[in-house]
C-alpha positions in Angstrom: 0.7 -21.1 15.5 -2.1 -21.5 12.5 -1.0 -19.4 9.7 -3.7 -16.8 8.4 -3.5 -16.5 4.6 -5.5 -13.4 3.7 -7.9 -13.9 0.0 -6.4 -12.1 -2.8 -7.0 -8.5 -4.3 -9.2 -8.3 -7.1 -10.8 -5.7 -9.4 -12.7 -3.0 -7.1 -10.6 -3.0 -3.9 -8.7 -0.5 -2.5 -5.0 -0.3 -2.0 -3.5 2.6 0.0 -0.6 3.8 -1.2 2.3 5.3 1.8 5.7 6.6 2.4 6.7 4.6 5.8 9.9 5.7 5.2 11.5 8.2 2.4 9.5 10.5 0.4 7.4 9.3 -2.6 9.0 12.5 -4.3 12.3 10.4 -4.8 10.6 7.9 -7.0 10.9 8.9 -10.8 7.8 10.6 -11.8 8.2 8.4 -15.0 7.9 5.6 -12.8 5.3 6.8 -10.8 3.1 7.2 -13.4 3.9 3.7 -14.5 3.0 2.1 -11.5 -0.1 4.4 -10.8 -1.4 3.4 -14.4 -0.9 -0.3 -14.1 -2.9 -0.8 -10.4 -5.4 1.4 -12.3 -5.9 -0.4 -15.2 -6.3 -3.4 -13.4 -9.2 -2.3 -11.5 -8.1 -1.3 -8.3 -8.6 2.0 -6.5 -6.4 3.8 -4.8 -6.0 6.3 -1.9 -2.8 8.3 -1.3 -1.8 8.8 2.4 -1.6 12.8 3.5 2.3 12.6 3.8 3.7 10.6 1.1 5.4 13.7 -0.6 6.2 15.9 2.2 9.8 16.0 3.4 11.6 15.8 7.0 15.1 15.4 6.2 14.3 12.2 3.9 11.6 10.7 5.0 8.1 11.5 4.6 6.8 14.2 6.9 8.0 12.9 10.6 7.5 9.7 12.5 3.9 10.7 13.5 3.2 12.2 10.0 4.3 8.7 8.8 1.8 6.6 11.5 -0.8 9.0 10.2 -0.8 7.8 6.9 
């Protein structure tokens, strides 16, 4: 099997941001902000999936909420 090494990211392209599993509201909004500040600044935009804050129990919205995003 030929291994497929994808080119890097750079300055311009998009990164979408997701919840697969718990919610993105259990993440220090200290750290959030962090982390959202940093891809920013180097260049990078970014999309937020519909569900990455909701809650079902503890993960983000339920399994098809989830796939959605």
């Amino acid at each position: 099997m030929k291994t497929v090494k994808p080119s890097r990211i750079k300055k311009g392209d998009t990164i979408g941001i997701v919840a697969p599993a718990n919610s993105a509201r259990f993440v220090d909004k200290k750290v959030w902000d962090i982390g959202i500040r940093k891809l920013e600044s180097k260049g990078f935009n970014l999309v937020f999936g519909n569900n990455i804050n909701k809650l079902y129990g503890h993960t983000a919205g339920t399994v098809n909420d989830r796939i959605e995003d």
